[in-house]
C-alpha positions in Angstrom: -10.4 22.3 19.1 -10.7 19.1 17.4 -8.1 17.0 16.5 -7.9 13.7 14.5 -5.1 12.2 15.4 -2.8 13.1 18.8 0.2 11.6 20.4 0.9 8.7 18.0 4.1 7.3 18.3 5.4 3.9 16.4 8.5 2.4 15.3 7.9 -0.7 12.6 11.2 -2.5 12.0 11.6 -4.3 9.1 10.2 -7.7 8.6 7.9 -6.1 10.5 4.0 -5.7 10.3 1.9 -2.7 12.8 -1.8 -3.1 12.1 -3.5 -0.1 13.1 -6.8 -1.3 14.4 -9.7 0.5 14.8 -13.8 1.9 14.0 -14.4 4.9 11.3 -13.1 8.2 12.7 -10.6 7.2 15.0 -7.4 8.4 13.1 -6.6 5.5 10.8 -7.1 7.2 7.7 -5.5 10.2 8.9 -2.5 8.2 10.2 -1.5 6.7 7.3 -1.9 9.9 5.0 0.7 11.6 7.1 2.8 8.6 6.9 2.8 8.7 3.1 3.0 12.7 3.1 -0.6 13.2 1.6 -1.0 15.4 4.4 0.9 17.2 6.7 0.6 17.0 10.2 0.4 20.4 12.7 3.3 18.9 14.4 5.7 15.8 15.1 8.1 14.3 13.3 8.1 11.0 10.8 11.5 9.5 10.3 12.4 6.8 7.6 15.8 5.1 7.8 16.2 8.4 10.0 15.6 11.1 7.4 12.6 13.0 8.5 10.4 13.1 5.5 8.2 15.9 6.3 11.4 17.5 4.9 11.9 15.6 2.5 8.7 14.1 0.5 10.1 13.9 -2.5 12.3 10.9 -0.7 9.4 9.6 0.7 7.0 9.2 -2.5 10.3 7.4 -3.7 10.7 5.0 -0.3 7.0 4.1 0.3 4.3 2.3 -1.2 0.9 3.8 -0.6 -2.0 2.4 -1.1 -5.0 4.8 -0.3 -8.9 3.9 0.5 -9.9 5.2 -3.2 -8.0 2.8 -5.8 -7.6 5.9 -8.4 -7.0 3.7 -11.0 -7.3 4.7 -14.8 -9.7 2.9 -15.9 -9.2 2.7 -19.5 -5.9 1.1 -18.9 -5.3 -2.1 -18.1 -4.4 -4.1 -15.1 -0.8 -4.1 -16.7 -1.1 -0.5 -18.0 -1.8 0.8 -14.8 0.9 -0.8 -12.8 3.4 -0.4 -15.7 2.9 3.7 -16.0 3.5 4.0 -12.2 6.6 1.7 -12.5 8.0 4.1 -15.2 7.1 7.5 -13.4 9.4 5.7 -10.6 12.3 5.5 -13.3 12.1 1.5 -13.8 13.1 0.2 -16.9 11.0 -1.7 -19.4 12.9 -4.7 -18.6 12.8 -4.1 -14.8 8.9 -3.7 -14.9 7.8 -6.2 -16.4 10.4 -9.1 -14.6 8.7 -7.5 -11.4 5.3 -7.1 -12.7 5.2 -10.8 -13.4 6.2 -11.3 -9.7 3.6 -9.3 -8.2 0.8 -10.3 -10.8 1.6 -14.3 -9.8 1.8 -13.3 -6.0 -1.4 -11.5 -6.2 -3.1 -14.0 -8.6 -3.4 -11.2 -11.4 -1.7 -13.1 -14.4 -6.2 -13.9 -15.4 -7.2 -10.4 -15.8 -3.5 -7.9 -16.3 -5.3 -7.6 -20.4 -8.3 -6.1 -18.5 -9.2 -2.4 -18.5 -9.7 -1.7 -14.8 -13.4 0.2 -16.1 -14.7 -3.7 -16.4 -12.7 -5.1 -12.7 -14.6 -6.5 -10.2 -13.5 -4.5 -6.7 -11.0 -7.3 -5.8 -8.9 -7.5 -8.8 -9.2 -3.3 -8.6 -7.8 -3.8 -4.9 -5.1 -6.1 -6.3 -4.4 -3.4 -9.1 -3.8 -0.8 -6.8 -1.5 -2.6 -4.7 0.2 -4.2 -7.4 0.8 -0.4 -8.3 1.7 0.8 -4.6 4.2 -1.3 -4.6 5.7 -1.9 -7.9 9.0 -0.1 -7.3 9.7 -2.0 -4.0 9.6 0.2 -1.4 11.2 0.5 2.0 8.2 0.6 3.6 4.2 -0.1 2.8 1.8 1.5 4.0 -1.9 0.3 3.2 -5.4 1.4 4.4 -7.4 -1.1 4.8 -6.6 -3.3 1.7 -8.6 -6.0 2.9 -12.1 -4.1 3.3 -15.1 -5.2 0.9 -13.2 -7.7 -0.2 -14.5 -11.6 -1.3 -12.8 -14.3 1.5 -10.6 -15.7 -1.3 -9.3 -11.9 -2.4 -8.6 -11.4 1.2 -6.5 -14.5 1.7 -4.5 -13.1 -1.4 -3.8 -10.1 0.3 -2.9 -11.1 3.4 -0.5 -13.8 1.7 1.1 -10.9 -0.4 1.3 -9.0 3.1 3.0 -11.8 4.8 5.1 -12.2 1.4 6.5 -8.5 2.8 7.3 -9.5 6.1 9.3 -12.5 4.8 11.1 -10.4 2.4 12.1 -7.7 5.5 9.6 -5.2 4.4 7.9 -3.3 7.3 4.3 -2.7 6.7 2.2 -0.5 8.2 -2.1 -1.0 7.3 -5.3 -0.4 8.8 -8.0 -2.4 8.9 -11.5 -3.6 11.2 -10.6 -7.0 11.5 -8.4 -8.0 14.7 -8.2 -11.6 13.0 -6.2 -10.1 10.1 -3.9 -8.2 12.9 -3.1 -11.2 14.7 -2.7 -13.6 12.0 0.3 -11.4 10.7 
């Protein structure tokens, strides 16, 4: 029978950045879904500060910041609005969300569009968006698929920075991409 994925084993630490590199079909996608409890493996185990959430998702939702290949952003909210509603449904408080929305929108060069409805974003400020929003609550660990892809070179630079913003602060990250550059550099 097929299978998508087999025998992966990883530890990221934190500070610590894995790049899962890689063509279409060879498990990425599938990888990171499990990580982030979108989908259930057949078998294994995925611990977080040693709790295995597989039993615990709720946990994990809470401890990780996903950010899938489809942005899913609402796009008659703005860049703001669409950061801001995630950071309530994580319990932040007004005050909370927008001290560390202004953080994220200066690290990710956002402060130029956060009025805009996400309906009239180019793809790279929709890419920034949706990080912005995977990671809004600060997580204990990020996990991204492949945050850099279609991106302008600028964009990209931006996201790579915010990436190796992580690292400094002792977040581990775990993302997928096709470039071996953007592995290495990080």
């Amino acid at each position: 029978s097929f299978c998508s994925v087999r025998d992966v084993s990883f530890n990221c630490n934190n500070g610590e950045v894995i790049g899962l590199l890689g063509p279409n079909g060879a498990g990425k996608t599938t990888t990171l879904r499990m990580l982030s409890t979108a989908l259930k493996p057949d078998a294994g185990t995925i611990l977080l500060d040693g709790k295995d959430i597989l039993r615990e998702p709720v946990l994990a939702r809470r401890s990780i910041g996903f950010l899938s290949s489809n942005t899913g952003l609402y796009g008659r909210l703005t860049a703001f609005e669409n950061v801001a509603y995630f950071a309530r449904l994580h319990g932040m408080t007004e005050v909370a969300l927008r001290q560390r929305i202004d953080e994220l929108f200066t690290l990710l060069d956002m402060h130029s569009f956060a009025s805009r409805r996400a309906e009239l974003m180019s793809s790279g400020m929709k890419q920034k968006t949706a990080i912005a929003r995977a990671v809004v609550h600060s997580p204990a660990l990020v996990v991204l698929d492949e945050p850099t892809t279609g991106l302008a070179i600028m964009t990209t630079q931006t996201v790579l920075d915010f990436i190796h913003s992580l690292k400094v602060a002792g977040t581990p990250v775990i993302f997928s991409t096709h470039h071996l550059d953007e592995v290495s550099s990080l």
